[in-house]
C-alpha positions as CSV (number, residue, x, y, z in Angstrom):
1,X,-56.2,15.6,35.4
2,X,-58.5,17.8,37.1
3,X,-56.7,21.3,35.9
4,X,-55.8,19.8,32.6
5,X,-59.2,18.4,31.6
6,X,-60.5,21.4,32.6
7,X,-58.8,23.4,30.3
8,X,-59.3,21.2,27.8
9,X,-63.3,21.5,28.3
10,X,-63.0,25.4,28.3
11,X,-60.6,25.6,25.2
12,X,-58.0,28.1,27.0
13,X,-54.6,26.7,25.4
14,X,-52.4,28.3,27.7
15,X,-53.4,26.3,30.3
16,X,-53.6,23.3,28.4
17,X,-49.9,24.3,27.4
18,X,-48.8,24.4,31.0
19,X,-50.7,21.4,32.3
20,X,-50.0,19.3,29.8
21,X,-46.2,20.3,30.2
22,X,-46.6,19.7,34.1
23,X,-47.9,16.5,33.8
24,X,-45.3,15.2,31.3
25,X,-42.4,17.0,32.3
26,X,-43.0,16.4,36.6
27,X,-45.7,13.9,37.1
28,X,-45.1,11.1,34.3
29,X,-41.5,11.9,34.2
30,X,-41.5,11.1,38.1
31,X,-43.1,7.9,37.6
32,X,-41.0,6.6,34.9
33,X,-37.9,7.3,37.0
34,X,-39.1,5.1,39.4
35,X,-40.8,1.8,37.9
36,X,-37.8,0.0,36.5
37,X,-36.6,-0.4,40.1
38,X,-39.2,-0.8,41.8
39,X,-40.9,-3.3,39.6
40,X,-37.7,-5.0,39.1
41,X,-37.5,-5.4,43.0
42,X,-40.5,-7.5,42.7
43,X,-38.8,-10.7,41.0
44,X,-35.7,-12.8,42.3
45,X,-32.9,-13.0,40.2
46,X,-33.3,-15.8,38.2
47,X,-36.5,-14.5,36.9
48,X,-36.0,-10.5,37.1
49,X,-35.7,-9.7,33.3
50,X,-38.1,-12.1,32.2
51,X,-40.8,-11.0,35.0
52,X,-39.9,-7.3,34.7
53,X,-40.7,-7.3,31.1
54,X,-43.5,-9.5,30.4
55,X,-45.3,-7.8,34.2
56,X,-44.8,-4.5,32.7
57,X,-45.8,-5.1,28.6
58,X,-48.9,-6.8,29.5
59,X,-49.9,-4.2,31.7
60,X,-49.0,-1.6,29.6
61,X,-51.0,-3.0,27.2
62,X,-54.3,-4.0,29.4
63,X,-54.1,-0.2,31.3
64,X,-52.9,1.6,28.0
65,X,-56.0,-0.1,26.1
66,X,-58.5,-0.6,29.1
67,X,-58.2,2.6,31.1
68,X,-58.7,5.5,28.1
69,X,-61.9,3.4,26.9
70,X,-63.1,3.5,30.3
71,X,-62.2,7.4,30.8
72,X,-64.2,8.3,27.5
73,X,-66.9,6.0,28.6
74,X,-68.0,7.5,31.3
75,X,-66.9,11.1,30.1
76,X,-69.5,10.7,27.6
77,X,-69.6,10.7,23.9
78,X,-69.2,14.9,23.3
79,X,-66.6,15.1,26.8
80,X,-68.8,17.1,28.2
81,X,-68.8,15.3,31.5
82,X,-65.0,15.6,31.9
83,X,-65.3,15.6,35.8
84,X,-66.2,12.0,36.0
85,X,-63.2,11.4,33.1
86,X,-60.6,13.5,35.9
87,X,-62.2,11.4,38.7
88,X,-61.6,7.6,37.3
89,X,-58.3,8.9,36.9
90,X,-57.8,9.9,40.3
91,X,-59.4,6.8,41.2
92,X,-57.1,4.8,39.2
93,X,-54.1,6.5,40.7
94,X,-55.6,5.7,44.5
95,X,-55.9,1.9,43.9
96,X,-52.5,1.7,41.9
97,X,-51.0,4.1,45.1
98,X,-52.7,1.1,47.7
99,X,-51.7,-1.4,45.8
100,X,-47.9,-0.3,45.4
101,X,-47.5,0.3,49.1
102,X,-48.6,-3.7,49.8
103,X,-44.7,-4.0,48.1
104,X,-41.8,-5.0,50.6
105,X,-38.9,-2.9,50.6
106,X,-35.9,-4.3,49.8
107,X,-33.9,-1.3,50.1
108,X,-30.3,-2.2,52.1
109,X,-30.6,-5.7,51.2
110,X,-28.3,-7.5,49.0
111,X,-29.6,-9.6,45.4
112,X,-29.2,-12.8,47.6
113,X,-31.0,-11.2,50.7
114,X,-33.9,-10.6,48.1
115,X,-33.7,-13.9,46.9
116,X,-35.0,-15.1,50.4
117,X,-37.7,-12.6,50.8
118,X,-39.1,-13.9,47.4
119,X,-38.8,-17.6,48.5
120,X,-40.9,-17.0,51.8
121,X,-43.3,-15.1,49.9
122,X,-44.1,-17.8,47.4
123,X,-43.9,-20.6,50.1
């Protein structure tokens, strides 16, 4: 967000062009190749599709809503503090990065085998 904002504050549209086209192409694109799984990983079986999808629309919604008024709060009303904008970003991504890493792996286990890690973890 850094690089990108930046350019956006200065007006130079090749690098808005190339950050922008890193950030969707690389950055989001690596993201969304990895969420299904990994969020999907996070339910037993019974409940995978149901928790999958209602876990992810509601927090699509609350971040998709919550986070850009947030960003343009504190970037001010012109933009013109676009550092702090780049920096709740960054902060964002931190607490979402801790937060993902609390996840167990399940990697090598079978659907029943993830069953059982579910059912300790709610007991």
């Amino acid at each position: 967000m850094f690089p990108y904002l930046g350019a956006v504050s200065a007006g130079n549209w090749p690098l808005i062009f190339v950050f922008g086209a890193i950030m969707s192409g690389c950055a989001y694109s690596l993201a969304n190749s990895i969420w299904p799984s990994f969020y999907a990983e996070m339910f037993p079986t019974t409940a995978r599709v149901t928790g999958l999808a209602l876990g992810t629309q509601v927090g699509f919604a609350v971040s998709g809503g919550l986070a850009p008024v947030l960003a343009s709060a504190v970037a001010g009303a012109g933009g013109e503090n676009w550092v702090s904008g780049a920096a709740f970003t960054a902060g964002v991504c931190i607490v979402v990065g801790l937060v993902a890493m609390t996840a167990k792996e399940t990697k090598g286990l079978s659907l029943e085998e993830i069953d059982v890690v579910h059912e300790e973890r709610s007991r």
